[in-house]
N, C-alpha and C positions, 0 to 999 in steps of 0.2 A: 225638205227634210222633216220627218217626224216630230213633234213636240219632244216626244222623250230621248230622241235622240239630240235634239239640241240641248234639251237639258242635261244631259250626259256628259254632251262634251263642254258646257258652261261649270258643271262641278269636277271634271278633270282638270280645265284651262285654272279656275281658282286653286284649285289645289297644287298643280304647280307651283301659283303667288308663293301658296304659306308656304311651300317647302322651300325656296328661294334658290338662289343660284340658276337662276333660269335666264337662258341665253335665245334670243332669237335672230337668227339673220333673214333680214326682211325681205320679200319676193314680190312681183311685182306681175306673174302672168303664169297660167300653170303647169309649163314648162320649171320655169325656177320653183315653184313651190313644191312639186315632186324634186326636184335636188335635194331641197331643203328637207322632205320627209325623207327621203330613202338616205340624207346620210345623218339620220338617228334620231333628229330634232323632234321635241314630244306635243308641240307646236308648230303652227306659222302665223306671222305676220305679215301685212301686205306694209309697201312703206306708198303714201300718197304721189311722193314726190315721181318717185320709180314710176306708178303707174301712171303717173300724166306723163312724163316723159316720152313712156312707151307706145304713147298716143298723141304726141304732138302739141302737149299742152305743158306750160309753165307749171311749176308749183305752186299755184297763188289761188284754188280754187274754182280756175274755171272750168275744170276738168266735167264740173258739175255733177248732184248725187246720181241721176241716174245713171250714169257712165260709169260712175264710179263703182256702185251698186253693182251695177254688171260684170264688170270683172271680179269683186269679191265674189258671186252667185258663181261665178267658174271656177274660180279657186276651190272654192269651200264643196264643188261637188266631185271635184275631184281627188282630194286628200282623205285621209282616213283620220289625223287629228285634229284638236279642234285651232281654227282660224280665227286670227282677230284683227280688225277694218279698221283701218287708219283713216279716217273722215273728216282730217282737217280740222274746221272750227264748227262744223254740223251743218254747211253749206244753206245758209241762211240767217239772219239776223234777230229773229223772234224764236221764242220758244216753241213754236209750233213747229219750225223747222227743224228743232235738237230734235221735235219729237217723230217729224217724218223721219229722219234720217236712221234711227235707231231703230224703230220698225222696218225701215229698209234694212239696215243689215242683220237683223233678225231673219225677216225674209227672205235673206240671201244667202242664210245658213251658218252666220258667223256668230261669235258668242263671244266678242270682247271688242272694244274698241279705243281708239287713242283720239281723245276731246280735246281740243289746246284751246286756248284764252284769248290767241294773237288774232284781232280783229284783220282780215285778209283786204292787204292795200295799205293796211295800217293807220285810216283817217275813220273817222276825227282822232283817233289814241293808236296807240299800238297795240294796247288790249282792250277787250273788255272791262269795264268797270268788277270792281272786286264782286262783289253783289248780284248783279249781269252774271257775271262767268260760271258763279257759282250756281244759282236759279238756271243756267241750261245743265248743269251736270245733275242736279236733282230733277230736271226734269226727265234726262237721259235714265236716271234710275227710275224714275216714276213707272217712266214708260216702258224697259223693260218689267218689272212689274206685275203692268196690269199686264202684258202679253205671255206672261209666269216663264220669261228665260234669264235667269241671272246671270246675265253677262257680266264680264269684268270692265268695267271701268278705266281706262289708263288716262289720267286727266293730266292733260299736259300744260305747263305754266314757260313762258318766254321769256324772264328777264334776264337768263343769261345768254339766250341766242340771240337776243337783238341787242345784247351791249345796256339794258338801261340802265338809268342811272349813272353814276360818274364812278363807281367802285365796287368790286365783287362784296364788299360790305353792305351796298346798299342792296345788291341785287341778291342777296343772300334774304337780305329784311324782304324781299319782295316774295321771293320765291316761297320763302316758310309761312310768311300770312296766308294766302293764297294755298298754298297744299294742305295746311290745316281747314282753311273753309271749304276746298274739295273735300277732305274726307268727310267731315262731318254733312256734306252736300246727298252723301253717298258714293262718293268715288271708292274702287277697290285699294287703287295705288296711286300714284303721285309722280311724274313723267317731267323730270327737270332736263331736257337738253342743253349741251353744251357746258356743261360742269367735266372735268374728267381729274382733277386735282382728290386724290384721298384724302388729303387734309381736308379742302371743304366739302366731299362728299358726304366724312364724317359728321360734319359740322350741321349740314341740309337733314341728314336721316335723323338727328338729334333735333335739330328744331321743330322737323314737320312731326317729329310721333308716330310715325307711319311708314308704309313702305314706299321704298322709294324707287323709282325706273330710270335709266340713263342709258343715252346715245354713245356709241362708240364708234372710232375712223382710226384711220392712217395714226399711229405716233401715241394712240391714246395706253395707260397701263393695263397690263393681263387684265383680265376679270377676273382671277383671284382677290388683286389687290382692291379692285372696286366691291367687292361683296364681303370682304373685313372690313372693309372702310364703312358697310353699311346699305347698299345697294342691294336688291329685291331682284331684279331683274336687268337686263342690259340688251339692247338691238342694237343691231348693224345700220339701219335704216336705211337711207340711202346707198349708202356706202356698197355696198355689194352689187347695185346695179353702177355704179360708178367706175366701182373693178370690171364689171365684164366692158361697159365699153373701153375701158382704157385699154382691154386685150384687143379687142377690137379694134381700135385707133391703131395699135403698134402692128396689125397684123394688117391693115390695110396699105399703113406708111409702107411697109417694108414691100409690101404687092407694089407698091405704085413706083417705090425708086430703084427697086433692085430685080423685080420678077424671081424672089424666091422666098418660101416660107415655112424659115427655123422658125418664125413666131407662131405658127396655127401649131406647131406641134407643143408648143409649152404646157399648155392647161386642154388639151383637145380630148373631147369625151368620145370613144366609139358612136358612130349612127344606130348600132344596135342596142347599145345601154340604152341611150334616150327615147328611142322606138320601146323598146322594155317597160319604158318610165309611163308611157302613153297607153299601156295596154292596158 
């Protein structure tokens, strides 16, 4: 893709941030990412998880960047707005790794990505060291950069997906240290999963100063209530590839013990829309 065309679509994806209330449900191959455009969406998101899934691989990274790279490169050549590459923890342990990676999906045509802290395996720590985490997201900046695409940033922090600490109090002290030394890192915004309470949402967009991004599932409040509360933006992540197979499981259960199927007809898009979708 063109430099200025990626630069185009890295100051529409920003602009988005500052207008806020910006929803993305996450795709994972470019079938689902034309759903996601054509039904309005002014972005997409790839969710990691989804695309290793989609490929036979765990969520823990070993999906590996080239692989991964590759399907954001299909995504992002085939939408018309701009895509942002969910890359784990930067699939490598050195800075030098934050910095292939972000040149990778630079190269892949995408103009935003989701950085997290959660050291993958989890040993010696859960995360990164404060310090560590922060020096790959400045370097993540650097290195978009020097390559002139200002991609956005979504710097993601785990201590409330992995439970630390003994109380949403301490994990709150974790999460706000931490999204404060990403922004100042260079981060555009601040990617707390696993918060969905308004009370502490409020609480997280007040400590961190910044904007703030949040994961949403099954039981979590409208996003209304999360963008009063304080919330920048909000994904689906996983969760939307979670839904289709779950159609999938009820539509095969039902094939296999009754040979008939009310379930394909529940959510069944015509062969011709999605032939549409590919053209």
């Amino acid at each position: 893709m063109p430099q200025t065309d990626l630069v185009t679509r890295a100051d529409t994806f920003r602009a988005l941030h500052l207008a806020g209330g910006l929803i993305l449900p996450n795709a994972w191959d470019v079938a689902s990412a034309r759903i996601v455009e054509a039904a309005g969406f002014p972005a997409v998101a790839t969710s990691s998880a989804s695309v290793a899934f989609a490929r036979g691989f765990r969520d823990d990274g070993s999906i590996g960047r080239d692989a991964m790279l590759r399907e954001v490169a299909l995504i992002a050549s085939r939408v018309s707005v701009p895509v942002s590459a969910d890359v784990e923890a930067g699939y490598g342990p050195t800075l030098a790794d934050v910095e292939a990676t972000v040149a990778g999906v630079i190269a892949a045509g995408a103009v935003g990505i989701n950085l997290e802290d959660a050291i993958p395996g989890g040993a010696p720590a859960p995360l990164f060291g404060l310090e560590d985490a922060a020096g790959r997201v400045a370097t993540a900046r650097a290195t978009a950069e020097r390559l002139g695409v200002p991609i956005v940033i979504n710097a993601r922090t785990d201590p409330f997906l992995l439970a630390l600490g003994d109380s949403d109090e301490e994990r709150l002290a974790i999460a706000v240290e931490r999204g404060r030394a990403y922004l100042a890192a260079g981060a555009d915004i601040v990617f707390v999963p696993g918060v969905r309470d308004p009370a502490l949402v409020r609480r997280l967009a007040d400590g961190i100063g910044g904007p703030l991004s949040l994961m949403v599932g099954p039981g979590a409040p409208p996003a209304a209530e999360l963008f009063a509360a304080g919330a920048r933006r909000i994904s689906l992540g996983p969760h939307t590839m979670l839904a289709a197979l779950g159609t999938l499981r009820a539509i095969a259960g039902e094939a296999r013990r009754s040979g008939t199927w009310t379930e394909l007809g529940r959510q069944h898009i015509p062969f011709g829309e999605v032939e549409s979708l590919m053209g």
